[in-house]
C-alpha positions as CSV (number, residue, x, y, z in Angstrom):
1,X,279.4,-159.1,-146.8
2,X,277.9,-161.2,-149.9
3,X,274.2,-162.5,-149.7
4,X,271.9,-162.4,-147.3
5,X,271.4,-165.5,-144.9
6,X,268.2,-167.5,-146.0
7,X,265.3,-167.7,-143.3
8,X,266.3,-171.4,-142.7
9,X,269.8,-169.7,-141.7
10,X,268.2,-167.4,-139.5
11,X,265.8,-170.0,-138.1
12,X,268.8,-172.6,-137.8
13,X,270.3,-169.7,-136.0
14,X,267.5,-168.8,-133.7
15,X,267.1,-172.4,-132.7
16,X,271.1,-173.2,-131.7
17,X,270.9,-169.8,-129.9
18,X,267.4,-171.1,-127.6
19,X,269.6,-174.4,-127.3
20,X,272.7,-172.6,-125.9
21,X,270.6,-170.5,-123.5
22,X,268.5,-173.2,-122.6
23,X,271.8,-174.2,-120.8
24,X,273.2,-171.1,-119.5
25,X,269.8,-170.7,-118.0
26,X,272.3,-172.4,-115.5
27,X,274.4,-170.4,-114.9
28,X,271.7,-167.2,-115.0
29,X,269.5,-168.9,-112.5
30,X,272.4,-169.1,-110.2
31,X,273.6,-165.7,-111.0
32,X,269.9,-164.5,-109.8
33,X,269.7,-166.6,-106.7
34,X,273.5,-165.6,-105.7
35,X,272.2,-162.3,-104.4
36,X,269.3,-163.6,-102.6
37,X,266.5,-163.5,-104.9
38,X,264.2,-166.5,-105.3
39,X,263.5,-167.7,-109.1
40,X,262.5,-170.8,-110.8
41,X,265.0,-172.9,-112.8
42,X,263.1,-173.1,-115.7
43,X,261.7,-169.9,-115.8
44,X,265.4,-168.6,-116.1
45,X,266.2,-171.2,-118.4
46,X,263.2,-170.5,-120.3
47,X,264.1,-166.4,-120.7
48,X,267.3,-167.2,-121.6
49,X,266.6,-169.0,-124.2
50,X,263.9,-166.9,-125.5
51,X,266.4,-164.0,-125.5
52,X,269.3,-165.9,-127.0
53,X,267.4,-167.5,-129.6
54,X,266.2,-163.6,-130.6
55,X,270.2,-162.7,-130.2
56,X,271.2,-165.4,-132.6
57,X,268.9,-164.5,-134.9
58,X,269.8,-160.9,-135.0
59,X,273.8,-161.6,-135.2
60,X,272.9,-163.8,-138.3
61,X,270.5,-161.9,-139.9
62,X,273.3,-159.0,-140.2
63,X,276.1,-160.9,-140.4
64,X,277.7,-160.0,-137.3
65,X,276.3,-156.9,-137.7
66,X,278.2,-156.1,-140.5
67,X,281.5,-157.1,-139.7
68,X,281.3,-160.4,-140.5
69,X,279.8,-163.2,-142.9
70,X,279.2,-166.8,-141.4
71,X,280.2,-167.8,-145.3
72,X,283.3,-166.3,-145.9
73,X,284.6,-165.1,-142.2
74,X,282.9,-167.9,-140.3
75,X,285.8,-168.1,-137.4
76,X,285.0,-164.1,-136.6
77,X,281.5,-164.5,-137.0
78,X,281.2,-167.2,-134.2
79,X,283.1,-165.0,-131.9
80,X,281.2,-162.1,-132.9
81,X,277.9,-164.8,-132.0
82,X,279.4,-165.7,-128.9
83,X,279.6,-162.4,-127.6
84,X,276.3,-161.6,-128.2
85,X,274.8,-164.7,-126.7
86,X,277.2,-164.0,-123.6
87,X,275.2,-160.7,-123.7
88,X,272.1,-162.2,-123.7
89,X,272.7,-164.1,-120.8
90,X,273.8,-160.8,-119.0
91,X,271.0,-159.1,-120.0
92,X,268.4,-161.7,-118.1
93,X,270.1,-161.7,-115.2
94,X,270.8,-157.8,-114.7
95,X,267.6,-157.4,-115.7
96,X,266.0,-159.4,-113.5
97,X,268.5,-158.7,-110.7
98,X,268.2,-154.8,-110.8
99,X,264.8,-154.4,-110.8
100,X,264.4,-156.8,-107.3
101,X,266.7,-155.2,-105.3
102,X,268.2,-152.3,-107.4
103,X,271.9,-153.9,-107.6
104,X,274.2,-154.4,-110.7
105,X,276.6,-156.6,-109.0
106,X,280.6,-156.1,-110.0
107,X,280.6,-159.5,-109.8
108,X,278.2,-159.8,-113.2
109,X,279.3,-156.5,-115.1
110,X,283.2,-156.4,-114.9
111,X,283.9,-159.5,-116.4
112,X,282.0,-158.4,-119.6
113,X,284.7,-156.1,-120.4
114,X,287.7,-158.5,-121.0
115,X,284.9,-161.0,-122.2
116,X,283.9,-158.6,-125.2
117,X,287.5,-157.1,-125.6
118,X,289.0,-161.1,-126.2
119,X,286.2,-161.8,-128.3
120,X,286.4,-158.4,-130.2
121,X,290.2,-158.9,-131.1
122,X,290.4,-162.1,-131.9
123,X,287.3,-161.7,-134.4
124,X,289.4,-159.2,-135.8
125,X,292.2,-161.8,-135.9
126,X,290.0,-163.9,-137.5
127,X,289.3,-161.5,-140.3
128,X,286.8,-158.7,-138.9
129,X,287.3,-154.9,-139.3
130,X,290.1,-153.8,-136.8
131,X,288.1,-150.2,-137.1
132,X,285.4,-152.5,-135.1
133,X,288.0,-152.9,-131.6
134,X,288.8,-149.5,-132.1
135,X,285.4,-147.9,-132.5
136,X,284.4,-150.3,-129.2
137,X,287.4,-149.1,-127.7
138,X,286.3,-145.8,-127.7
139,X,282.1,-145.6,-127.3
140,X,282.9,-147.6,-124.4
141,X,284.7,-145.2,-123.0
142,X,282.3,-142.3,-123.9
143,X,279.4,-143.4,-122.3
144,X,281.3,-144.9,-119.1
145,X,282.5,-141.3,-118.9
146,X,279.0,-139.7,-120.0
147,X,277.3,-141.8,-117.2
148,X,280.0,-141.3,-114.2
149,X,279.6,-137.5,-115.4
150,X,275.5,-138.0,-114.7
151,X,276.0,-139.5,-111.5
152,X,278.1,-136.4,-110.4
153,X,276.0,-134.1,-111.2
154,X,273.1,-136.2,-109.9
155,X,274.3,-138.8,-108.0
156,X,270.8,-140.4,-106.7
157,X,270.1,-140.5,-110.6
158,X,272.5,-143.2,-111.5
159,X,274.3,-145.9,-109.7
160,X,277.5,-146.9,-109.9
161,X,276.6,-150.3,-111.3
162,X,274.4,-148.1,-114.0
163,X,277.7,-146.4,-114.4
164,X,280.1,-150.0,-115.2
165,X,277.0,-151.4,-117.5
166,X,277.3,-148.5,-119.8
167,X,280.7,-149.0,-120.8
168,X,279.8,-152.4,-121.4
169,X,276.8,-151.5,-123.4
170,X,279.3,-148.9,-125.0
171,X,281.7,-151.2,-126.5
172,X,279.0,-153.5,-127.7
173,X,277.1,-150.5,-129.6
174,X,280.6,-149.6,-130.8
175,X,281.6,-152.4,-132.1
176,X,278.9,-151.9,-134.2
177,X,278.8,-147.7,-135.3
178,X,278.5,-145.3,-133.5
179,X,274.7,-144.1,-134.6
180,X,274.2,-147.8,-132.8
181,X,275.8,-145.8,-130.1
182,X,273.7,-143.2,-130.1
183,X,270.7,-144.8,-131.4
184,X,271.0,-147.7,-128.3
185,X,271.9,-144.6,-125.3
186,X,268.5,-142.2,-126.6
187,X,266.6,-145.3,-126.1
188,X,267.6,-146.1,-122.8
189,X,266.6,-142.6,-121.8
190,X,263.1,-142.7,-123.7
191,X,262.2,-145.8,-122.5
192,X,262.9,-144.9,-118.9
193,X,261.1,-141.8,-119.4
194,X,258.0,-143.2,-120.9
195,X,258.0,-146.1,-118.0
196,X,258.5,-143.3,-115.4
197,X,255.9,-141.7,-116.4
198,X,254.1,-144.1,-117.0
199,X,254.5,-145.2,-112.9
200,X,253.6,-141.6,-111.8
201,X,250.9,-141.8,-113.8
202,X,249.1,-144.7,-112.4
203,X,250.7,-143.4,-108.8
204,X,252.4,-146.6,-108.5
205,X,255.7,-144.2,-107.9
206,X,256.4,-140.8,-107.8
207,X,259.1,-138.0,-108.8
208,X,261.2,-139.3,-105.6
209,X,261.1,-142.7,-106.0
210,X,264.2,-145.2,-107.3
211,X,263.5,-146.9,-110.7
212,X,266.7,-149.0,-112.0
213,X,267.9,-148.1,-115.2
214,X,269.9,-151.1,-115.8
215,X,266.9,-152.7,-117.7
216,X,266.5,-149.5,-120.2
217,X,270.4,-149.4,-120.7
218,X,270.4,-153.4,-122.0
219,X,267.4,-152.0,-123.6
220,X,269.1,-149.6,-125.6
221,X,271.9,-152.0,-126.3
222,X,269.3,-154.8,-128.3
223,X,267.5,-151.6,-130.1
224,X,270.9,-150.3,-131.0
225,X,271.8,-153.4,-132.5
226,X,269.1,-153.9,-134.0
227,X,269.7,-151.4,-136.6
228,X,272.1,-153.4,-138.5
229,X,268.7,-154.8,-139.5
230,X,268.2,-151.5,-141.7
231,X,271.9,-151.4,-143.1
């Protein structure tokens, strides 16, 4: 994909991407308090930004994760970008929403899907690998099918929403490889296992209680992408 981007690229990067979550902190916010949970403006505002400036950052670093370069593909690399600030956003929210009251509303997860399929195609319009769509196509398909297969063989281990937010997190892994695929899903599962423990441990839960694996999927999502660090 040609050179590197410089640092002040990256930092340039990292700083539109606070500025842009600063103000879908909005929209966050009200995502959290539209299912009854009470949170602070600029809190919200605050995560998001923190988490979009570190989104930004990463998409620019690896030049759209490899798919494509700001210099010479700019049009796909700001859709590329815009997904993965839009991911970002989700990630606050869910996060924060799942681990109040256990819930990944439909209302927050199913529009990611045509969200990151528009954004997907036309970056491939715009010059990206088509062998991206497909790939994302696929992985999200896989692990929405690997985690409705979970919850039917254990259906108090995963929830349905756990179930939607996996395809999602699929076709964001895949548009990137699929050892970000698998890289991104064996994360999830360690770092729920380690937390589990973890609460057993200090016998703050035990074997039967609910923990919310929503957080350790979008988890697994920002450690798979960050491997496009190492490519």
């Amino acid at each position: 994909m040609g050179e590197s981007p410089s640092i002040l690229w990256i930092a340039v990067a990292a700083l539109g991407g606070a500025s842009v979550g600063g103000a879908a902190g909005h929209a966050v916010h009200a995502a959290i308090r539209g299912v009854g949970i009470l949170a602070r403006r600029p809190v919200a505002g605050a995560a998001t930004a923190l988490v979009c400036a570190a989104a930004s950052a990463l998409c620019t670093a690896t030049d759209a994760y490899g798919t494509a370069s700001p210099v010479s593909r700019p049009l796909a690399f700001a859709l590329v970008l815009a997904a993965s600030l839009y991911l970002a956003a989700l990630t606050v929210a869910l996060t924060v929403i799942d681990v109040r009251i256990h819930r990944l509303p439909n209302a927050i997860v199913l529009p990611a899907y045509p969200v990151l399929a528009l954004a997907f195609a036309a970056a491939c319009l715009a010059g990206a690998p088509w062998g991206g769509l497909v790939r994302a196509a696929l992985a999200g398909a896989v692990l929405f099918a690997f985690f409705a297969a979970l919850r039917l063989v254990r259906p108090g281990a995963m929830g349905g929403g756990d179930v939607k937010l996996a395809g999602v997190v699929g076709a964001a892994l895949g548009w990137i490889g699929w050892t970000a695929v698998v890289v991104g899903t064996l994360a999830a599962f360690v770092a729920g296992g380690l937390v589990g423990a973890v609460l057993i441990g200090t016998r703050r839960a035990t074997g039967a209680t609910a923990i919310p694996f929503g957080p350790f999927l979008l988890f697994g999502l920002w450690a798979g992408a960050a491997l496009s660090l190492m490519a």
